[in-house]
C-alpha positions as CSV (number, residue, x, y, z in Angstrom):
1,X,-3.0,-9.0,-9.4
2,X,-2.7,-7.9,-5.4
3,X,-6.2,-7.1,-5.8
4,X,-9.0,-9.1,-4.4
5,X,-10.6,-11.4,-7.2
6,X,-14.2,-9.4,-6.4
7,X,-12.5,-6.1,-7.5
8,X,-10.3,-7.2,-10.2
9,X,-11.2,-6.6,-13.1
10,X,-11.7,-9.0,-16.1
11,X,-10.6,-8.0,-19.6
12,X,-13.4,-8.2,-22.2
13,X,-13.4,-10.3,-25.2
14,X,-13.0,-8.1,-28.3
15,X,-15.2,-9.6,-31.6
16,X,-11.4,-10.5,-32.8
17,X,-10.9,-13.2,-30.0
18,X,-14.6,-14.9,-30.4
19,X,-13.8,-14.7,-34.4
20,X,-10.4,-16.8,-32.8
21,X,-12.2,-18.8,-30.6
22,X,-14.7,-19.9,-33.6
23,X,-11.7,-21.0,-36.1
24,X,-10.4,-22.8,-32.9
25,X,-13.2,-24.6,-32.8
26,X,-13.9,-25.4,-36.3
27,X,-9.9,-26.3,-36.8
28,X,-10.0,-28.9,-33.8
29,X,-13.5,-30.6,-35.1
30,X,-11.9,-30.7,-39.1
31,X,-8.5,-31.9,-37.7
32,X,-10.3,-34.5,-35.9
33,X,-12.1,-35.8,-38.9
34,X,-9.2,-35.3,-41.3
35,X,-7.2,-37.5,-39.0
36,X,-9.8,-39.9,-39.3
37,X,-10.3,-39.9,-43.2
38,X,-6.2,-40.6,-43.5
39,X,-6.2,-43.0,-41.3
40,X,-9.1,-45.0,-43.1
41,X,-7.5,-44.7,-46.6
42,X,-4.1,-45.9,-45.4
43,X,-6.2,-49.0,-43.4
44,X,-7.6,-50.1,-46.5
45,X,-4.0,-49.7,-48.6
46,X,-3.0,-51.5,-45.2
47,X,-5.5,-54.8,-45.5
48,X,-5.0,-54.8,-49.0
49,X,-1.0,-55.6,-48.6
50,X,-1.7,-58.1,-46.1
51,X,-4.2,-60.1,-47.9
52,X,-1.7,-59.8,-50.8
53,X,0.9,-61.6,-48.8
54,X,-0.9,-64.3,-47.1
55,X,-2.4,-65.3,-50.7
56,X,0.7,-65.2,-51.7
57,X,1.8,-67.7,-49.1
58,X,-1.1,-69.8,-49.6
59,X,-0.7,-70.3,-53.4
60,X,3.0,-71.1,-52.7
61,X,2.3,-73.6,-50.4
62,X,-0.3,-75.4,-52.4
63,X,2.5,-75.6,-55.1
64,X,0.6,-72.5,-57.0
65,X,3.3,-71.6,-60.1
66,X,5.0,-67.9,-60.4
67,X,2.8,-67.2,-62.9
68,X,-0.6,-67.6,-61.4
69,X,1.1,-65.7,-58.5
70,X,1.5,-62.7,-61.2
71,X,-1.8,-63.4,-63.0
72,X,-3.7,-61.9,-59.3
73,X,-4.2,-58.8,-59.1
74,X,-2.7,-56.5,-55.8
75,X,-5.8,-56.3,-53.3
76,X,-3.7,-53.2,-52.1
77,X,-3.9,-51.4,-55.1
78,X,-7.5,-52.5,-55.5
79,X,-8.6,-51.2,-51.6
80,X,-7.0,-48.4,-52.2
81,X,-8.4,-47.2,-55.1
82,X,-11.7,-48.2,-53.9
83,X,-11.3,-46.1,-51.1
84,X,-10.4,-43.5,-52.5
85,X,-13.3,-42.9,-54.7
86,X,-15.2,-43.4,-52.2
87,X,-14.2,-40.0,-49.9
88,X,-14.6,-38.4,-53.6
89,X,-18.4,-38.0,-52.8
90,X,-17.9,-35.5,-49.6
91,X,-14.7,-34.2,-51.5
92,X,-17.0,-32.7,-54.1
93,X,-20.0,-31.4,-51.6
94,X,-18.0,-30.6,-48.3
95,X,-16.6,-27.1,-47.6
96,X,-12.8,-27.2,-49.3
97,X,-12.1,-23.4,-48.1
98,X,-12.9,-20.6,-46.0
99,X,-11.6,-17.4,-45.9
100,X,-12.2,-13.9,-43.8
101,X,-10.8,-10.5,-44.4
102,X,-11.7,-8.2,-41.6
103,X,-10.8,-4.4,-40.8
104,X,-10.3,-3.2,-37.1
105,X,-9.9,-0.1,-36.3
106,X,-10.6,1.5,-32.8
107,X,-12.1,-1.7,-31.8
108,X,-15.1,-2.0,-34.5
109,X,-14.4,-4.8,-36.7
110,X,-15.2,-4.5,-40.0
111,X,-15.7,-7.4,-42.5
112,X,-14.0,-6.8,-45.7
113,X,-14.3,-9.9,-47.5
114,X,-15.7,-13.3,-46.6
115,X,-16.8,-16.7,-48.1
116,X,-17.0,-20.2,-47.6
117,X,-16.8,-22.6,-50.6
118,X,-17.3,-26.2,-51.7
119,X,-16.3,-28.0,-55.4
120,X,-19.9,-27.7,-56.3
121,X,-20.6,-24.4,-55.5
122,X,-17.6,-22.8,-56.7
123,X,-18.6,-24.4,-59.5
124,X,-22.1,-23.0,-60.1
125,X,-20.9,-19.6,-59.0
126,X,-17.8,-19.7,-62.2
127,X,-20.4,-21.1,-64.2
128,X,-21.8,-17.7,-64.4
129,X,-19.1,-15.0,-63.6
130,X,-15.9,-17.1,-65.4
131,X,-17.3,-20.0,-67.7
132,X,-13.7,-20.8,-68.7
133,X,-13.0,-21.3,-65.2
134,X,-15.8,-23.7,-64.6
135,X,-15.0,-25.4,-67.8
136,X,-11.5,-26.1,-66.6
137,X,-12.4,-27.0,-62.8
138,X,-14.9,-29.3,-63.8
139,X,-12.8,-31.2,-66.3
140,X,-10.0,-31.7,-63.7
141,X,-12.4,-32.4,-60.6
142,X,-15.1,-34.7,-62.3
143,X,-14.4,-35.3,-65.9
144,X,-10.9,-37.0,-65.5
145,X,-11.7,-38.8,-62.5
146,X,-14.8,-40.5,-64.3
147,X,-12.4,-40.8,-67.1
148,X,-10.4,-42.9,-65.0
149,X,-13.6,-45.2,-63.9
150,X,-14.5,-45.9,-67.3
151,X,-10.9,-46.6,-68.5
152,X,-10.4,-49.6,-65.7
153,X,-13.7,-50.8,-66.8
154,X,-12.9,-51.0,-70.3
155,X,-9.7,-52.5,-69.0
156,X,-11.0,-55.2,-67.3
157,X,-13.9,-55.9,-70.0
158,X,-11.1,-56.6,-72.9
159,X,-8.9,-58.8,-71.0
160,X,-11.9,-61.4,-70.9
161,X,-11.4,-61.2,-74.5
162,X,-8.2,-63.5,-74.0
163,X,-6.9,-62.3,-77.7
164,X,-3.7,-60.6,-78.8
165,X,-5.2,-57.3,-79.4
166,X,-7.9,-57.4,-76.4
167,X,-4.8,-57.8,-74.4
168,X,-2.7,-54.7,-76.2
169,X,-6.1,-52.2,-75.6
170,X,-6.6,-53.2,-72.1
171,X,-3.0,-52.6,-71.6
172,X,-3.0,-49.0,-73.5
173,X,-6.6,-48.2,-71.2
174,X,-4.4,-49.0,-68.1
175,X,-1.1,-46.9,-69.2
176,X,-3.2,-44.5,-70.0
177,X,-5.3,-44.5,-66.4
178,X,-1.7,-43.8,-64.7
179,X,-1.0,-40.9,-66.7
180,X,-3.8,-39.0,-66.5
181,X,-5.2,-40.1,-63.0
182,X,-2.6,-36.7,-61.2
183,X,-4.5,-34.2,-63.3
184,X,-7.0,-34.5,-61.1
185,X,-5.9,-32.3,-58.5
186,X,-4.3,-29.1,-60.1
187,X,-6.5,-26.6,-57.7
188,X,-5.9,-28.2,-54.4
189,X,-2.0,-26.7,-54.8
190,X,-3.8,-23.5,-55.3
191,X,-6.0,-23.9,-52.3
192,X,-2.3,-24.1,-50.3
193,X,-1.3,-21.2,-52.0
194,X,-4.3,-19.1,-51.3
195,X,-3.9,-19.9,-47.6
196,X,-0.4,-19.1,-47.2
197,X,-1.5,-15.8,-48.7
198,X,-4.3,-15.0,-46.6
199,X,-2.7,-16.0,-43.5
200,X,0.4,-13.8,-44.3
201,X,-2.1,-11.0,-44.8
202,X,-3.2,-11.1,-41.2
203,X,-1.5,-8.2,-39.3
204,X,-3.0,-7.2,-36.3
205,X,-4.4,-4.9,-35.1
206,X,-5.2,-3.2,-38.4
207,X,-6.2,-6.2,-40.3
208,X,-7.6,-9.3,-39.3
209,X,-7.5,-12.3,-42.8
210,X,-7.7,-16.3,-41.7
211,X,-8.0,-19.0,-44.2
212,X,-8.7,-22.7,-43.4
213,X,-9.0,-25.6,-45.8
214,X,-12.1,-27.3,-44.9
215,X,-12.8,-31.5,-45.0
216,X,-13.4,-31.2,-48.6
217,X,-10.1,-30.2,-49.1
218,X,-9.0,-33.5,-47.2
219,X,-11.3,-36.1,-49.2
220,X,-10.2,-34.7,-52.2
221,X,-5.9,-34.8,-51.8
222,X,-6.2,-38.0,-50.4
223,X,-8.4,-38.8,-53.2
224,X,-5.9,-37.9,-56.0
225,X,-2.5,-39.0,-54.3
226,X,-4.5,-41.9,-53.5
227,X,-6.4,-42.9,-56.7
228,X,-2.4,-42.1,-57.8
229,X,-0.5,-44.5,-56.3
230,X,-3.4,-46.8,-56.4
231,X,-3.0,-46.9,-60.9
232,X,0.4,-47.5,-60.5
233,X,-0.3,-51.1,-58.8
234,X,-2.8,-52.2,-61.5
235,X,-0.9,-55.3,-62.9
236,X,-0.8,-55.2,-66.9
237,X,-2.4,-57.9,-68.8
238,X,0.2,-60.1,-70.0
239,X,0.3,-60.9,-74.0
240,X,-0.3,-64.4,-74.8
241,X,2.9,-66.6,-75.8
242,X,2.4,-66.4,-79.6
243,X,2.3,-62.3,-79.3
244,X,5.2,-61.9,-77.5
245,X,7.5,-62.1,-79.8
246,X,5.3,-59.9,-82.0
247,X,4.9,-57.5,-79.9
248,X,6.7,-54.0,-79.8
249,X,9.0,-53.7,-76.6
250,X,7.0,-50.1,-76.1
251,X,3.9,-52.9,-75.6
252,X,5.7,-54.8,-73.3
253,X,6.7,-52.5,-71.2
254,X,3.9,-49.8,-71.4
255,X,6.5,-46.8,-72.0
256,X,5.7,-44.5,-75.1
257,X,7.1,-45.2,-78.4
258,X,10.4,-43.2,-78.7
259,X,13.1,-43.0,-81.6
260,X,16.8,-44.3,-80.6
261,X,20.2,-43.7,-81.5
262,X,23.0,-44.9,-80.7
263,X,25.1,-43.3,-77.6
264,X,28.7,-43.9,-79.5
265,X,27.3,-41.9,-82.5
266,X,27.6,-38.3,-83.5
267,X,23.8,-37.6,-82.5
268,X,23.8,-39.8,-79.5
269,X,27.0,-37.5,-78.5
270,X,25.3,-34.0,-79.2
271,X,22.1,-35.7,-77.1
272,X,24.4,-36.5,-74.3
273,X,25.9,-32.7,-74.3
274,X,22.2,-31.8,-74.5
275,X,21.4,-34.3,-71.5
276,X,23.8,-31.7,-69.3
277,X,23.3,-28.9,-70.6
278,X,19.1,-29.1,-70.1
279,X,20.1,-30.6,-66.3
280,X,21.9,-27.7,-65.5
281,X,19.3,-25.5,-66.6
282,X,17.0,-27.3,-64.6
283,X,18.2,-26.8,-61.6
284,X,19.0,-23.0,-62.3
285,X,15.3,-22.7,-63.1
286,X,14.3,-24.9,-60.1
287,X,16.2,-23.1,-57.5
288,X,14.9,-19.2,-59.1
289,X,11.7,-20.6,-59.3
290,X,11.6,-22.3,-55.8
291,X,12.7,-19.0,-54.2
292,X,10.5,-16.2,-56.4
293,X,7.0,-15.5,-55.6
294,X,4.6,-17.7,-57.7
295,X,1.4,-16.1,-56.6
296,X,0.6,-12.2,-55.8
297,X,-2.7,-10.8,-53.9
298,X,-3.1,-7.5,-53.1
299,X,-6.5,-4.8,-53.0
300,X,-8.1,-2.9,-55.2
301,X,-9.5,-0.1,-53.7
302,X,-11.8,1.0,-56.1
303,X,-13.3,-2.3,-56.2
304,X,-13.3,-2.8,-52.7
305,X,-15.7,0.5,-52.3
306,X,-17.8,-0.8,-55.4
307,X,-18.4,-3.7,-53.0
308,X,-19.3,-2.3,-50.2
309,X,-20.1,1.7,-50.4
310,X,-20.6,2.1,-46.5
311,X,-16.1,1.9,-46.4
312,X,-16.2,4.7,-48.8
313,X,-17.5,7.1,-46.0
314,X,-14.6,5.8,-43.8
315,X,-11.9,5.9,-46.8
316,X,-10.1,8.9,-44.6
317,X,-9.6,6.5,-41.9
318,X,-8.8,3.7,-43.7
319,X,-5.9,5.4,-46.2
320,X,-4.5,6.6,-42.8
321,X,-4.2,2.7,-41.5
322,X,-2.3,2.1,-44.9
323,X,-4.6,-0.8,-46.4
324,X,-3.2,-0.5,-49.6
325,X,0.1,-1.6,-48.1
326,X,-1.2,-3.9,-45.5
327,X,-3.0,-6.0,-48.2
328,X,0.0,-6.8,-50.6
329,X,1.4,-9.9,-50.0
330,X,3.3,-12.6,-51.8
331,X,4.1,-16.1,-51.4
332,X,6.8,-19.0,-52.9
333,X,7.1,-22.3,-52.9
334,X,9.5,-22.2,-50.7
335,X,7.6,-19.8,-48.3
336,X,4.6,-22.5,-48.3
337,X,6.9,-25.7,-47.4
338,X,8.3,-24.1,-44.5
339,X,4.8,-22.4,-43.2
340,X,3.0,-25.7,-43.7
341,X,5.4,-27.6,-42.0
342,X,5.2,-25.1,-39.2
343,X,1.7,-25.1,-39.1
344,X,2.2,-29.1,-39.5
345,X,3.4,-29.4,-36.2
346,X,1.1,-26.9,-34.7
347,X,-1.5,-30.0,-35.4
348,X,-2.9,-29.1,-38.6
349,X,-3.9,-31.9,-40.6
350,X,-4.2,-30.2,-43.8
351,X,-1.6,-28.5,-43.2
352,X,0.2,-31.5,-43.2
353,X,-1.5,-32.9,-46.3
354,X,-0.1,-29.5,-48.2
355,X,2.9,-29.9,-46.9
356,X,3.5,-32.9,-48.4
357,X,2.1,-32.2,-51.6
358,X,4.7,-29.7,-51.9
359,X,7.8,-30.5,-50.5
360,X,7.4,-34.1,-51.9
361,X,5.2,-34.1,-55.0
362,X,6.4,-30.9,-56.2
363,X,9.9,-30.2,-55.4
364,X,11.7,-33.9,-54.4
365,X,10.2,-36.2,-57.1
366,X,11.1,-34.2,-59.8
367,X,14.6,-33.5,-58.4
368,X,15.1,-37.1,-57.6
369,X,13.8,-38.5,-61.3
370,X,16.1,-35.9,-63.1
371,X,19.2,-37.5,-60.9
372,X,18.1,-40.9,-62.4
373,X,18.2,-39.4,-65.8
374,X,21.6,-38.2,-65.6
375,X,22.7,-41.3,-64.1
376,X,21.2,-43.3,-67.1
377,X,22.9,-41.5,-69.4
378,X,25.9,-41.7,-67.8
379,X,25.8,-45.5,-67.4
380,X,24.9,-45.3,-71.7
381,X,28.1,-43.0,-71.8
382,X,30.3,-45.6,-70.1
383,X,28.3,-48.8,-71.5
384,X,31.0,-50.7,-73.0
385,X,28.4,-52.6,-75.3
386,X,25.8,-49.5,-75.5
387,X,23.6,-51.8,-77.8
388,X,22.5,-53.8,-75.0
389,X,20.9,-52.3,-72.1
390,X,21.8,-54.1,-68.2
391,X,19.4,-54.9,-65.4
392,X,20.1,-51.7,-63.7
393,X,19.1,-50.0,-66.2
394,X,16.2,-51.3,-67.0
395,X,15.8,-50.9,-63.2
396,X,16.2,-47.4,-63.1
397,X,14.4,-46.4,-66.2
398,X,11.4,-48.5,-64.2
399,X,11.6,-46.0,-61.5
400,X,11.9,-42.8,-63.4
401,X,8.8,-44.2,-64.9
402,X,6.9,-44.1,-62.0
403,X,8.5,-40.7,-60.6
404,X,7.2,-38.9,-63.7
405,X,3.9,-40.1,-63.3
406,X,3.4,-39.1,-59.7
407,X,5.7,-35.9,-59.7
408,X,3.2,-33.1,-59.5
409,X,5.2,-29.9,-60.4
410,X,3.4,-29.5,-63.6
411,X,-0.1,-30.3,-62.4
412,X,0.6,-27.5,-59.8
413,X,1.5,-24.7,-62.7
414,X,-1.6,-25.6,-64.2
415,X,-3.6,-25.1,-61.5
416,X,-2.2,-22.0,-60.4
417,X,-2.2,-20.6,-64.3
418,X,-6.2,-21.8,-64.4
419,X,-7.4,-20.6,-61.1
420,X,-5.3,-17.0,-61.3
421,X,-7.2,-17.0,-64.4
422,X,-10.9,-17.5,-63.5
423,X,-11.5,-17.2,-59.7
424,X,-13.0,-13.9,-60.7
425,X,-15.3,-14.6,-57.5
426,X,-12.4,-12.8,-55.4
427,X,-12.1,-9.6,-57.9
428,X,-15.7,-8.5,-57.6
429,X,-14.7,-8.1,-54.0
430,X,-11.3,-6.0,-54.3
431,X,-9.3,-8.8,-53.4
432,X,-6.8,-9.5,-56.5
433,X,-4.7,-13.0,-56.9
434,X,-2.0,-12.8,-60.0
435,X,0.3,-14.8,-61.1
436,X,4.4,-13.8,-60.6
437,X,7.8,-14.6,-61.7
438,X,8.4,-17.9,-59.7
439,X,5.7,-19.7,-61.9
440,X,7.4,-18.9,-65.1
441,X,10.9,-20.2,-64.0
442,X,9.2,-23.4,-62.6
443,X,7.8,-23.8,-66.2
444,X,11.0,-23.8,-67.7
445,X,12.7,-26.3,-65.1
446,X,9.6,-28.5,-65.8
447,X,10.3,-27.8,-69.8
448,X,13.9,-29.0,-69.3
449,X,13.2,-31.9,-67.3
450,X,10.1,-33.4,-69.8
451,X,13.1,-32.6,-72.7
452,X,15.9,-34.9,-70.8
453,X,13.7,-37.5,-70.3
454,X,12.9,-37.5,-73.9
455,X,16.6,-37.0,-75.0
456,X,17.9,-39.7,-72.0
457,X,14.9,-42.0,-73.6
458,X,16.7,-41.6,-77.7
459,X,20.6,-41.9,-76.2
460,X,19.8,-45.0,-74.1
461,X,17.9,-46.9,-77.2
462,X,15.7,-47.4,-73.7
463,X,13.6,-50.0,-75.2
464,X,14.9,-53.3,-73.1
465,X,14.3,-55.6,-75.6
466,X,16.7,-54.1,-78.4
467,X,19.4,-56.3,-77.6
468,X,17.1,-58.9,-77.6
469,X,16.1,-58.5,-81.4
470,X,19.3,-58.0,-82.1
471,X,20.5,-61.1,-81.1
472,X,17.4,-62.8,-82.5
473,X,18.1,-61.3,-85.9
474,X,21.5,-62.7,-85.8
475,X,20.2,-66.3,-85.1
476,X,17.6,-65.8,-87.7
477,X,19.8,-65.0,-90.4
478,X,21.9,-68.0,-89.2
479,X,19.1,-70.2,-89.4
480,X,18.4,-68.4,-92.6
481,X,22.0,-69.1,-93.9
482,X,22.2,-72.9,-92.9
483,X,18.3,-73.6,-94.7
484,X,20.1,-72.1,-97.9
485,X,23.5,-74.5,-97.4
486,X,21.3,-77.5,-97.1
487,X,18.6,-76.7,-100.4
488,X,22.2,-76.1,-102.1
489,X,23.7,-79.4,-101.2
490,X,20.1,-81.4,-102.0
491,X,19.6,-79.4,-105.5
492,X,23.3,-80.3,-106.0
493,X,22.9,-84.3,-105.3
494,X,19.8,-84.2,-107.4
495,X,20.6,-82.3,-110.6
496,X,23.9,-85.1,-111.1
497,X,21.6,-88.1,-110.1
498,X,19.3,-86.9,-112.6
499,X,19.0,-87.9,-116.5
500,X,17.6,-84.7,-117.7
501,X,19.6,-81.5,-117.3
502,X,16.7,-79.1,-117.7
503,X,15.2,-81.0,-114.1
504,X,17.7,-80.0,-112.5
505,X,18.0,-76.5,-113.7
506,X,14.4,-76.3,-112.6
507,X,15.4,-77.3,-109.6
508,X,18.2,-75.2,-108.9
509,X,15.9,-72.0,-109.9
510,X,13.4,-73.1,-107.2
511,X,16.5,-72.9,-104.8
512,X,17.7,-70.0,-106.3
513,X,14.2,-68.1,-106.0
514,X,12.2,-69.7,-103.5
515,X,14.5,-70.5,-100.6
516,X,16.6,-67.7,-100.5
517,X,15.7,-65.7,-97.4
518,X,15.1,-61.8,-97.3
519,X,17.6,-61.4,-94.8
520,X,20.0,-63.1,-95.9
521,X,19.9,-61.4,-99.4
522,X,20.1,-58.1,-97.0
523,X,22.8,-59.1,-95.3
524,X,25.0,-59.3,-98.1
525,X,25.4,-63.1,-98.4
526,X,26.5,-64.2,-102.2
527,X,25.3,-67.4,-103.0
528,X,27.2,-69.3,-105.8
529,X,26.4,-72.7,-107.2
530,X,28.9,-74.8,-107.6
């Protein structure tokens, strides 16, 4: 540095630092436009909720009753879900990855493995190498969401019907739009995997491996968290008066039909031992599979010089580097919350994006709905009247509800079980992507928490309206019991005002046969004519 800037000399750029300087480039212009495409969707959730509330005011204030407040439908739900179909168009035909595996050695760079793909084309190219694969990708990235479409249009369509069982189908199209509408996104959580594993691959100087999630990779996350949350804010058509009490409290509330026994019983106390012992498991499992690799990618030599024959000439070289080594590399779920949140604050939008995904869809909803399980059947356990079911229960079976249907832990193993299986596209070039140990443990955690919500579901007799029919038995049958008392007392008066005695045994049969009540014959109720 003491020399004069005309004789110093400069240091020249090697092809690794203008490969750098390009994914600089590109990161900057996709983080710029994935900022963007956020930004817009969370706008239009944004507007929604503010027209919401000032309708809201304005119906108030023109003396508008609770009920035609509920009747509306949330604008923020509706933007939302507008919205995010909308950025499902470029989600399907952008770039969603990119990927480059490079050797240097001696200052020659040589490219072991590249490619650049969008939904489409990774379509058309499993179409013909791994048709299951294709099968499978195109059923979660086009099938289901145009699944969904149809479903709130057939929703909408049979609540103009204004009848009973319009109302119960358009109800059943919209419970079944929010269950479905996460299963849209199993591969993006193996796009963040695959990036994590690339990226730890990259171990200069020997070898060179970048991977960036492109825009398409942006459109389509916000497009399934969005199109997500937006299901869950779809008001349900409400039954007309005279269904109501007709209908099932599974209708009513939009839960699936369970079985239910009662927590003070011999099966509701083997459930309740079953409750713990399944909530222990699952968070053995969660924490084993949390910290275990879920995915494996490592080289096949052989294939590698299949793919490209000029390597095989320089196989003395490269066995000396170590490839074989240098290209085995595994990643957990753990590994991949703290890297994207590192990269995260680096500035990487979709980084970001699969950071969330991960720490909160993956591993904290699930966590947090299997601590509401336990306390609900803990609550049951205590319930002094455990035939009735309280406000905060109802409460927090509401909410476990809604953490099921946007906890993502399963959708992820199914992606990474589907794409391990078919992204055969990778093989042909040496690279190799498995499936480890983690994955299996995070099945059974997922196993055990679908079970306790079943088994917290029997124990709690969760549908709210059991007490309800309970105590409308019990006034029926009093009803049932006072109608019998009076026909008694009127067959009575009339059979000794009468002059024939067979006319008022007639009438006393009717009594006897026609106005005695089923349930009160069920109950146990002996009737005797005095």
């Amino acid at each position: 540095w003491l020399k004069p800037r005309a004789v110093r000399r400069r240091r020249v750029p090697t092809p690794s630092d203008l490969e750098m300087a390009r994914h600089t480039t590109d990161s900057a212009a996709t983080n710029k436009w994935a900022g963007v495409i956020i930004a817009s969707l969370l706008a239009s959730a944004a507007l929604g909720a503010a027209l919401d509330a000032w309708l809201r005011r304005m119906q108030r204030r023109d003396g508008g009753s609770e009920q035609q407040v509920e009747r509306r439908p949330f604008f923020w739900s509706l933007f939302l879900l507008t919205s995010s179909y909308v950025i499902l168009i470029p989600g399907l035909v952008v770039t969603i990855f990119e990927y480059d595996l490079s050797l240097s050695f001696f200052g020659v760079v040589k490219p072991l493995s590249s490619n650049s793909e969008d939904t489409l084309g990774l379509l058309r190219s499993l179409s013909k190498e791994a048709p299951l694969g294709a099968a499978f990708l195109c059923l979660f990235a086009m099938v289901v969401p145009a699944v969904k479409v149809v479903l709130l249009i057939l929703g909408a369509c049979l609540q103009r019907g204004g009848s009973a069982d319009h109302m119960r189908w358009a109800r059943r199209c919209i419970v079944s739009v929010q269950v479905v509408s996460k299963w849209a996104s199993p591969d993006m959580f193996v796009y963040i995997l695959m990036m994590c594993l690339f990226r730890n691959l990259n171990k200069p100087p020997s070898l060179l491996s970048e991977m960036q999630l492109g825009l398409g990779f942006t459109c389509f996350s916000a497009f399934c968290v969005g199109s997500t949350i937006a299901s869950l804010g779809i008001r349900m058509p409400s039954l007309p008066e005279e269904a109501q009490d007709a209908a099932a409290p599974d209708e009513k509330t939009g839960a699936a039909a369970m079985p239910s026994v009662m927590p003070t019983s011999r099966w509701g106390r083997m459930a309740q031992v079953a409750v713990v012992v399944l909530a222990v498991s699952f968070a053995v499992l969660l924490c084993v599979g949390v910290t275990l690799p879920c995915m494996d990618l490592h080289l096949d030599m052989n294939l590698l010089y299949v793919a490209q024959p000029a390597l095989k000439e320089l196989s003395f070289i490269i066995d000396s580097l170590g490839l074989p080594d240098l290209m085995h590399t595994q990643v957990s779920v753990l590994e991949t919350i703290q890297h994207t949140c590192a990269w995260a604050l680096k500035g990487d939008v979709n980084a970001g994006i699969a950071f969330l995904m991960y720490a909160v869809l993956v591993a904290l909803v699930p966590i947090l709905d299997m601590l509401l399980l336990l306390v609900l059947a803990a609550i049951s356990a205590r319930s002094a009247k455990p035939s009735q079911v309280s406000k905060t229960q109802q409460t927090l079976r509401a909410i476990s509800h809604v953490l099921r249907k946007v906890g993502m832990l399963d959708v992820s193993l199914v992606g990474v079980f589907v794409v391990v299986l078919s992204l055969t596209t990778l093989r042909k070039d040496g690279v190799i992507l498995s499936m480890s140990g983690g994955a299996l443990a995070l099945l059974g955690a997922e196993v055990c928490h679908y079970l306790t919500a079943f088994l917290v579901g029997v124990v709690l007799r969760l549908p709210a309206s059991a007490a309800t029919q309970h105590d409308k038995a019990a006034s029926d049958d009093r009803k049932a019991l006072d109608s019998v008392s009076t026909g008694l007392e009127s067959s009575h008066s009339g059979s000794c005002s009468s002059d024939d005695a067979s006319s008022g045994d007639d009438s006393w049969e009717d009594v006897e046969v026609g106005s005695l009540p089923v349930n009160v014959a069920q109950s146990g109720v002996e009737v005797r004519a005095q």
